[in-house]
N, C-alpha and C positions, 0 to 999 in steps of 0.2 A: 802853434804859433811860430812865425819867423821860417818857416818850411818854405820850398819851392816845389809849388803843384805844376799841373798840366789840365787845361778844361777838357772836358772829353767831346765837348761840341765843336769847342775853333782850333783846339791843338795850340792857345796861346797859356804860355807860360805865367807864372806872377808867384809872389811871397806872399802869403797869409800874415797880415798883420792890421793896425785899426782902421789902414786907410779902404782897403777890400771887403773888409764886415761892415754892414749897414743892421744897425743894432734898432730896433722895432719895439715897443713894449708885449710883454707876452697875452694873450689872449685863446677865448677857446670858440669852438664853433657856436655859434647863434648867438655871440657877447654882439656879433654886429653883423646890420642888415646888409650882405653883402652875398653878391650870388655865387664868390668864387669859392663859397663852402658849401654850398648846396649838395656835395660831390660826400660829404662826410654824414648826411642824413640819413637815418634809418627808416622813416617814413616814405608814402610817395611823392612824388614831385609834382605835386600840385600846381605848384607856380611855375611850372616849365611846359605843361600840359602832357606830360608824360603819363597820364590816368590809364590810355589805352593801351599801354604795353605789356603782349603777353610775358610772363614769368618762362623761364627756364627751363623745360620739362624733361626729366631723364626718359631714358627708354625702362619699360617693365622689367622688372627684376625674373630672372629665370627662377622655376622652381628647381630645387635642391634635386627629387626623383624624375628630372626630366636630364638632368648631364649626369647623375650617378649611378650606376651600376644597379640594378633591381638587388632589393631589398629583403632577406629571406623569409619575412614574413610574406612577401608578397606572392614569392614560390613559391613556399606552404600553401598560401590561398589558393593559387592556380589548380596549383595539384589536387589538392582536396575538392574543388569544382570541376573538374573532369572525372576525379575517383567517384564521386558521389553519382554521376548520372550514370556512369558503367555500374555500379551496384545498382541501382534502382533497374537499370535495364536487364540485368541480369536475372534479378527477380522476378520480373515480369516476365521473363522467360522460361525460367521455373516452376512459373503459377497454371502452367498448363496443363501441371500436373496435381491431380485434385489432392492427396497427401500433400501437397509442397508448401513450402513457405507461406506463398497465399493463393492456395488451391481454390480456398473457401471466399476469397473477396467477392465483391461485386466490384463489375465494370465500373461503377461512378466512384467507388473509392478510390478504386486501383488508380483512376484519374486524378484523383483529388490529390493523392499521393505522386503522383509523378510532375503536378504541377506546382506543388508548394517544392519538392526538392531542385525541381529546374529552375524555379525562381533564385533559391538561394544559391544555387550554383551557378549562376548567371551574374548575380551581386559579387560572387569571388572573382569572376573571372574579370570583370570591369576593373575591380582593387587592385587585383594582378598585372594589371596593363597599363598605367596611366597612359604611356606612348602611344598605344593605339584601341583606344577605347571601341573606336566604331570596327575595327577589325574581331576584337576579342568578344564585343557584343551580338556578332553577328555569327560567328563560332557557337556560343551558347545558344544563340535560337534556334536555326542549326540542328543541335545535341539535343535541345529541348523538342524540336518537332519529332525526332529519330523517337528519341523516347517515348513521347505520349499517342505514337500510332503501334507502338510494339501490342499495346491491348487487344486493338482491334483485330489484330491478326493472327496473334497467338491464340490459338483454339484447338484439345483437345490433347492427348499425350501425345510428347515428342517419339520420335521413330526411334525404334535402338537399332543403334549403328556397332557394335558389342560382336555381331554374327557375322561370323565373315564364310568365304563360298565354300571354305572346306569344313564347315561346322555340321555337323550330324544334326541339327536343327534347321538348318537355311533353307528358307526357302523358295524359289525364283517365285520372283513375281511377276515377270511375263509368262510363265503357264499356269494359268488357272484351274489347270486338271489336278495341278499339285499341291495346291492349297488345300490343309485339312479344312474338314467343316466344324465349327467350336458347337460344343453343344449346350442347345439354350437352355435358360435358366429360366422358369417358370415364374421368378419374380425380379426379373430385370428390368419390369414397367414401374415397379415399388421401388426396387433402387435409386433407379434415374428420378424417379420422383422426389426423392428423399434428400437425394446427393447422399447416400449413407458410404461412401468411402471411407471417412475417419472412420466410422463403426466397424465397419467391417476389418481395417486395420490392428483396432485395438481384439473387434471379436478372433482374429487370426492369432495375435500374438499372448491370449490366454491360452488358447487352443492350443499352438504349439508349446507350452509351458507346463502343460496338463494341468491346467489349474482348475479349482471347482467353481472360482467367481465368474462372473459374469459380466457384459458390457452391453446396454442398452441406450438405443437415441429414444428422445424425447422431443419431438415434432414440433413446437410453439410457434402458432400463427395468433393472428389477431396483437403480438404484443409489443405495448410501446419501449422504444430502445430505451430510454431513461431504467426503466424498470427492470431489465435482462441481467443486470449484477446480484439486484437483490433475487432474485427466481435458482437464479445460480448456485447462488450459496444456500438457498433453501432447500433447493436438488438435492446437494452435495451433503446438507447436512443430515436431510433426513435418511438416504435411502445409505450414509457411510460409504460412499464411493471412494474412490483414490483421489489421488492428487491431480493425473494427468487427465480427469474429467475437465469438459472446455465447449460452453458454445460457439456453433461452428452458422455466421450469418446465411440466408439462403436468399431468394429474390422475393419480391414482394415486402418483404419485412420478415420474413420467417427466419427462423432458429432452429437448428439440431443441436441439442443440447445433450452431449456423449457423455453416457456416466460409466465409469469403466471400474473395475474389481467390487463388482456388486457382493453381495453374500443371498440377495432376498430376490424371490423371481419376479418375472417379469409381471403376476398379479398384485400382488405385494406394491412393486412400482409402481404400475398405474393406479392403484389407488393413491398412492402418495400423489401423484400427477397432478391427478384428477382435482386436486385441492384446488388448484392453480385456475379452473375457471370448468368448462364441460370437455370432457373425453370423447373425440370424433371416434377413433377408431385404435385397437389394440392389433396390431399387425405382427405378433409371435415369431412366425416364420423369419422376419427379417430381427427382431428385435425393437423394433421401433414404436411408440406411444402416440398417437397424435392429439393435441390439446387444445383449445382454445383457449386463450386464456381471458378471464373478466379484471379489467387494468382496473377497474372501481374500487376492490381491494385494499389498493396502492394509496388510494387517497387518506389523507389524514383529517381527523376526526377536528372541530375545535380544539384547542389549548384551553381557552377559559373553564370549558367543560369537561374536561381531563383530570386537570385541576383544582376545580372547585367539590370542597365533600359534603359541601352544604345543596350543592345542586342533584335534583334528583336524578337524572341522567350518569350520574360521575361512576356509581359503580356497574349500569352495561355497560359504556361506552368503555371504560377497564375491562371489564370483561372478553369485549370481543378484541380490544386490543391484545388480550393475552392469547388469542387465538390465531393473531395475524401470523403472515411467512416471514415478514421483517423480524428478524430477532431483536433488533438494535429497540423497535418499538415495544416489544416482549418485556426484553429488559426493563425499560421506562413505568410501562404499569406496574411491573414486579416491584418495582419502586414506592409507587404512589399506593399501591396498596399494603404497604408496609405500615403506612402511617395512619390509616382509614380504622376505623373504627367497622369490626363486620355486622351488618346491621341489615342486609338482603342482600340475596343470590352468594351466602353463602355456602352451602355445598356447592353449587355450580362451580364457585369460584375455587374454591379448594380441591374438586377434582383433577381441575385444570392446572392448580400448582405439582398436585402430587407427578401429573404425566409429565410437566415441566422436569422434576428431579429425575423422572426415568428416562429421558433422551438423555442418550450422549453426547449429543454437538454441544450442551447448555455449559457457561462459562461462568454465568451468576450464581453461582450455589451461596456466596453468602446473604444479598440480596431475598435470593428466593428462602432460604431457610429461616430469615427473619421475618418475610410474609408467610408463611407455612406456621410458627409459633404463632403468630397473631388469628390468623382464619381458620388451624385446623383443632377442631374440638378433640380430636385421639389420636396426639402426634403420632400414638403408635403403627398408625394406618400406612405412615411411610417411611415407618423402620427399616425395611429389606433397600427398598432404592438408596436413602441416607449412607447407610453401611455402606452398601457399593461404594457411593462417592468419595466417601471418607476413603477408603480403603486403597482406591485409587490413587486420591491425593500422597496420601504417606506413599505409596508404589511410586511415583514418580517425583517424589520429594518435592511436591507443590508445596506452598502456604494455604494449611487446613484453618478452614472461617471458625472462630469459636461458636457463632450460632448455627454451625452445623454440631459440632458434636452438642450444642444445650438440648437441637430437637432431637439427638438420640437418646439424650440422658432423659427429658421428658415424656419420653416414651416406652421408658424402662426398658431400652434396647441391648440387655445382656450382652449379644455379641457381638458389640460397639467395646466393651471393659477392655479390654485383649491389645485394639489399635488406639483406644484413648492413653492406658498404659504405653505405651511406646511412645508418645507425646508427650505423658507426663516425663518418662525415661529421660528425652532428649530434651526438656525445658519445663522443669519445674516451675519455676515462677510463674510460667503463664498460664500449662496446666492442672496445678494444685487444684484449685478449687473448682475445676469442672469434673477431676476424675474423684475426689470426694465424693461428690454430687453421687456418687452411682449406690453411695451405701454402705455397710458392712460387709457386701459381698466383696470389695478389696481389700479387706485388713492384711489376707495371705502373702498378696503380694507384695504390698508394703511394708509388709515388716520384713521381706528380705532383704531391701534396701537401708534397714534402719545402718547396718555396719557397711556402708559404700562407701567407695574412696572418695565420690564426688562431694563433696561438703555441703553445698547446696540442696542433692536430691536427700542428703540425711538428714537433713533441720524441716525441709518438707513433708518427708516421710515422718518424724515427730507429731508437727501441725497437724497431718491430714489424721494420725490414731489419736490425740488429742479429742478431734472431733468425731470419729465413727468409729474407735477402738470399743473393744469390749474385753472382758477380761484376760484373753487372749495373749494380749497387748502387755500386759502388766505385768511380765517373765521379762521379755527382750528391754521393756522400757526400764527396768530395773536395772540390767546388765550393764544399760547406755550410763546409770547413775554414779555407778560405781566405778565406769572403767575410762568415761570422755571425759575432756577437759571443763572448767565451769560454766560453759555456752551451753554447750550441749547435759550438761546435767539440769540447767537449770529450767533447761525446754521438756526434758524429761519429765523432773517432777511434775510440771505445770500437767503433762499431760496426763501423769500417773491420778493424778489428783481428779481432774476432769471426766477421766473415765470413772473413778468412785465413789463420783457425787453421781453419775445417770443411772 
């Protein structure tokens, strides 16, 4: 107040005081119908007929990966889509050689494979680029056509390039007078037949090992690919091949299936083969089997009738199951017959367990040993194989099934006392009462255990003469009276006692 302004519109001067304020009651917008607030509305302006008026529209907002600098993952992707069709091309360059990588493909895989990876390496290369998508896409189709004609062309082994003109091997190939002549091989119409390459690979690299096994292909036509894992391992398991046994696919659908560090000849094999469906032909000279195989096999039997012991079907249908190449289904009956009451086709079926216990590929020993107590009327019949197994297990410190050592103690398998003792050795508690079981023929060596430091195998060794001491006993169990603390004396007497009440 009382100041001297300046208008900013006429450049006329004045004093701010009551005569210059024009004092108004205060008010706010829409207290009155007046159109010079129209200007302070948030709505549209209806009453001006301003309805048609477009709004204000920004320009698109740029993305972020289109002014900044590429993104490392982005370079990872790229790279990794151009790294990926150079291997896949590489391979397929490789594959021309029947040992190679994928000597053994067929054309339509090698395709399948070269098309599913150009695809994904095509999707990197697009991620890689937003800037220039139709440049980088067209890059990859491009790489991806380079690739998937490398099949078609690549055919046969590559030239070695290794010999050069002063090599004592070299030999010009514009004069034909100097080309030695290779001399033929009487069965190089059977090899080409066979593709036996891998074999003959693995048959070289015994050879020069001096080794006494052996490497044979096994020819499989007629069989459906679903099926070629389990035949595999059935090969594998029965004939004990090595590791680097491997079917090798052929055309039509056929398989060479190489089984390599044989021990059994090539008779031997083809009957194991021969399982698999009918034997075309046994081709010695080269090694190789040729089979048919019958995929019928392969089929599985009902469940309900598997399962059901009321139905009269349930034990062949077990039967032939125990007979299948599928171990996995092996296994399964070895099961269902555990439970079954044997009531027909038991000897059959008991033969069949006992030959179960003598392969060595079998993994169910405790399974089978508790069908074996149930089905075999003179456990003793498969005393020698049991041993084996047992014997094995403790060799390789597996977990021994207790119903393997009950069917040797049911059998009166004397030369099971020996490895049962070593069991009981290492865990009383668990084998007490199975190495009991065997008799009085172990009082000897339990009573050298009576003074062990292990405290555990001594209150054992107490229990077990307790139960099958004989007078024998009644020296050392005396000594324990006199010389151990009141635990062990008073396990003592118990046992001195028990012996001279029998």
């Amino acid at each position: 107040m009382n100041r001297t302004v300046e208008c900013s519109f006429c450049d006329t001067r004045f004093r701010i005081n009551d005569d210059v304020i024009l004092r108004y009651k205060k008010f706010y917008p829409g207290e009155r119908a007046s159109t010079e607030l129209d200007g302070y509305k948030r709505v549209h302006l209806r009453g001006l007929g301003l309805t048609d008026v477009q709004p204000v529209r920004n320009a698109q907002q740029a993305q972020p990966y289109k002014l900044e600098p590429a993104s490392p993952q982005r370079i990872i992707a790229g790279f990794v889509g151009v790294a990926q069709m150079g291997i896949i091309a590489l391979m397929f360059f490789l594959s021309s050689e029947p040992s190679g990588l994928m000597g053994a493909m067929p054309l339509k895989n090698m395709l399948i494979m070269g098309g599913f990876v150009s695809t994904i390496s095509i999707a990197l290369l697009l991620y890689a680029s937003p800037k220039a998508r139709a440049k980088a896409g067209l890059f990859g189709l491009l790489m991806a056509a380079g690739v998937m004609t490398i099949p078609f062309f690549v055919k046969g082994t590559p030239a070695k390039l290794t010999e050069s003109v002063d090599s004592p091997n070299y030999v010009d190939p514009t004069n034909p007078l100097l080309i030695p002549e290779a001399p033929e091989d009487p069965f190089t119409a059977l090899k080409e037949r066979f593709s036996t390459k891998p074999l003959e690979v693995e048959q070289n690299r015994l050879k020069s090992a001096s080794s006494e096994k052996a490497a044979y292909g096994i020819y499989l036509t007629d069989l459906l690919q679903r099926n070629i894992y389990t035949v595999r391992d059935y090969l594998t398991r029965e004939t004990m091949a090595g590791a680097n046994s491997h079917p090798y696919p052929r055309d039509k659908g056929d398989y060479l299936m190489v089984l390599t560090d044989v021990d059994m000849d090539i008779t031997e094999v083809a009957k194991i083969a021969g399982l698999l469906g009918t034997t075309k032909a046994v081709h010695s000279e080269i090694g190789v089997i040729e089979v048919s195989v019958n995929n019928e096999q392969f089929e599985y039997n009902s469940p309900d009738k598997l399962n059901n012991q009321n139905d009269p079907a349930f034990f062949k249908l077990n039967q032939r199951e125990l007979a299948s190449i599928d171990i996995d289904r092996v296994r399964l009956a070895v099961e269902r017959l555990t439970s079954a009451k044997p009531s027909i086709y038991r000897e059959d079926i008991s033969d069949i367990l006992i030959k179960l216990m003598e392969k060595p590929g079998i993994r169910f020993h405790d399974e089978l040993s508790k069908a074996l107590l149930v089905w075999l009327k003179d456990p003793s019949l498969v005393g020698e194989a049991a041993l084996k197994v047992l014997e094995e297990h403790i060799a390789a410190e597996k977990p021994v099934p207790e119903s393997l050592v009950q069917l040797l103690q049911k059998g009166n398998n004397q030369k099971a006392i020996p490895s049962v003792n070593t069991l009981w050795l290492a865990n009383p508690s668990i084998w007490e009462r199975h190495y009991m079981a065997f008799g009085a023929v172990i009082e000897p060596s339990v009573i050298e255990q009576l003074d062990s430091e292990n405290a555990t195998l001594g209150r054992s060794a107490i229990n077990i003469l307790g139960q099958i001491g004989t007078e024998s006993s009644l020296s050392p169990l005396g000594q324990i009276v006199v010389t151990k603390d009141s635990e062990f004396r008073v396990l003592a007497e118990r046992a001195i006692k028990a012996i001279k009440e029998r």
